[in-house]
C-alpha positions as CSV (number, residue, x, y, z in Angstrom):
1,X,4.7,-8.3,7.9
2,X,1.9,-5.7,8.5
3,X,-0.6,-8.7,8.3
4,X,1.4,-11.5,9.3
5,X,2.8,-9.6,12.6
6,X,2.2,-6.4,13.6
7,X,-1.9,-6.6,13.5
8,X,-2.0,-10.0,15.0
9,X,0.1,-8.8,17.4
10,X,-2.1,-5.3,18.5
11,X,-5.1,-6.9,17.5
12,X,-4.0,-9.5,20.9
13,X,-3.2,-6.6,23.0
14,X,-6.0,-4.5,22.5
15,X,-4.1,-1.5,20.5
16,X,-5.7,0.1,17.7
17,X,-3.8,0.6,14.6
18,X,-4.1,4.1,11.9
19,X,-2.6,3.7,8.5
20,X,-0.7,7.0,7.6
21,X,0.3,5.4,4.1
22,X,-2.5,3.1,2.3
23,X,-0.1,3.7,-1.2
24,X,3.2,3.1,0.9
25,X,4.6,6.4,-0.1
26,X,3.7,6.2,-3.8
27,X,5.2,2.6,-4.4
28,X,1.4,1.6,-4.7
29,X,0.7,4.6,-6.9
30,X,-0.5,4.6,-11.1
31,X,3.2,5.6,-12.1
32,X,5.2,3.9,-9.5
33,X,7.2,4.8,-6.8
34,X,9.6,8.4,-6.7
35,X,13.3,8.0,-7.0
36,X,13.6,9.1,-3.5
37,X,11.5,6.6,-2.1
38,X,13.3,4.7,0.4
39,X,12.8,1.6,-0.4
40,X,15.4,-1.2,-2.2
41,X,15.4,-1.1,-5.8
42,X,13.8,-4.1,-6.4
43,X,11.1,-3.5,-3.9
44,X,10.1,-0.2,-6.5
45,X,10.8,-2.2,-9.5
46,X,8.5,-4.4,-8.0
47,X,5.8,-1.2,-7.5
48,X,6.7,0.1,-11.5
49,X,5.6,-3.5,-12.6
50,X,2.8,-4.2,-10.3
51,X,1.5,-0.2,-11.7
52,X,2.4,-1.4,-15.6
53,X,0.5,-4.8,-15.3
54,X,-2.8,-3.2,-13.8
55,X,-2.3,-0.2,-16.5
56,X,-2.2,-2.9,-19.0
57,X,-5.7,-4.0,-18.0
58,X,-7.0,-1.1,-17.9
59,X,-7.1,-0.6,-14.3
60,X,-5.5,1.0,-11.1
61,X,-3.0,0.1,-8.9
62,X,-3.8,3.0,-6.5
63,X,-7.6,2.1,-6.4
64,X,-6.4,-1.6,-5.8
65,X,-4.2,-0.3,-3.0
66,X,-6.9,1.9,-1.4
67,X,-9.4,-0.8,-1.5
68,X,-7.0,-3.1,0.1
69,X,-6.1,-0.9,2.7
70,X,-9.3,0.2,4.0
71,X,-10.5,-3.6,3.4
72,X,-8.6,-4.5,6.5
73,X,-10.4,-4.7,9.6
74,X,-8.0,-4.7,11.9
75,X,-6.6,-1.2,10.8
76,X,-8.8,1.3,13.0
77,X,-8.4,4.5,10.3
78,X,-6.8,4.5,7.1
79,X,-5.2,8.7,6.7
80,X,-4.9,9.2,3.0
81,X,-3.5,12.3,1.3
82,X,-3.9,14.1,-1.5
83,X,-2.5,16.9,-4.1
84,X,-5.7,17.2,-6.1
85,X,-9.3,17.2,-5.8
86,X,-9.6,14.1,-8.7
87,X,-7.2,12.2,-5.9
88,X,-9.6,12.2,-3.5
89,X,-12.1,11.6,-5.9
90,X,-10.3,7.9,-7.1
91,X,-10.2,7.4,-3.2
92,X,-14.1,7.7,-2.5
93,X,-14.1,5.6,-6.0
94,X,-12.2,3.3,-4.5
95,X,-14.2,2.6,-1.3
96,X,-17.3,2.1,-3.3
97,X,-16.3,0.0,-5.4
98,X,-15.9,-4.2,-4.6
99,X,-12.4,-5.2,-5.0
100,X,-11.3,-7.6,-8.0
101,X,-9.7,-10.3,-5.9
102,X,-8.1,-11.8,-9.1
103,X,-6.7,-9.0,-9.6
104,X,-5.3,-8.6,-5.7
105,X,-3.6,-11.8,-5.8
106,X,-2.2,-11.3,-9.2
107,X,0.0,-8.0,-7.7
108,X,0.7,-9.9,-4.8
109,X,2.4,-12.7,-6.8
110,X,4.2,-9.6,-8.8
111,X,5.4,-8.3,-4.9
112,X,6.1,-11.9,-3.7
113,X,9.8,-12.1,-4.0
114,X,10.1,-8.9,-1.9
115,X,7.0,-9.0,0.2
116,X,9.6,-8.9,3.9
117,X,11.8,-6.3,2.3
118,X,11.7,-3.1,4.7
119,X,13.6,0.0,5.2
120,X,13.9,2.7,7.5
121,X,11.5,5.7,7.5
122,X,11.3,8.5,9.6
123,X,13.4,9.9,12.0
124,X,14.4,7.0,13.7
125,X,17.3,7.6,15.7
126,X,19.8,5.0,17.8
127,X,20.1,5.8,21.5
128,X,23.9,5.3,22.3
């Protein structure tokens, strides 16, 4: 919906948009999403498939994830974390290196059945 919504949308209005989460909490990461991620089960099956099918090729989901993120050029800043110096090094690997478009559209088709799924995050709270 990111793509399909919310930056068509900002992009209209002028409003600038920083993405605090290019590996969507982990669910885009090489070992797939934490238990306590928030999101449905079958959206971090999906993630623990989409990280076992690019692991079976020899590749990353995380640097397919970063490249994808920061390939977007309607997102103003991409904010990415890191627990370890070789994380940040995968990142800068990431940027520099062309994405395998084959390879996109393969773990998109693996997300495709849960591509609209979201869930709340945050501290969202309901004004009564």
């Amino acid at each position: 919906r990111l793509l399909t919504e919310l930056l068509p949308t900002t992009e209209k209005l002028g409003i600038g948009v920083l993405n605090a989460s290019p590996l969507c909490m982990g669910l885009l990461s090489d070992h797939g999403p934490q238990d306590w991620h928030p999101a449905p089960l079958e959206v971090r099956a999906a993630g623990r498939k989409a990280a076992e099918f690019c692991r079976q090729r020899g590749t990353s989901l995380a640097t397919l994830g970063m490249q994808f993120s920061c390939s977007e050029e309607r997102i103003a800043s991409t904010i990415s974390g890191a627990a370890r110096a070789t994380e940040i090094e995968n990142n800068l690997l990431a940027l520099n290196t062309p994405i395998d478009r084959e390879q996109l559209a393969q773990v998109q088709a693996i997300f495709a059945s849960v591509q609209n799924i979201t869930w709340p995050s945050g501290n969202w709270r309901s004004e009564s």
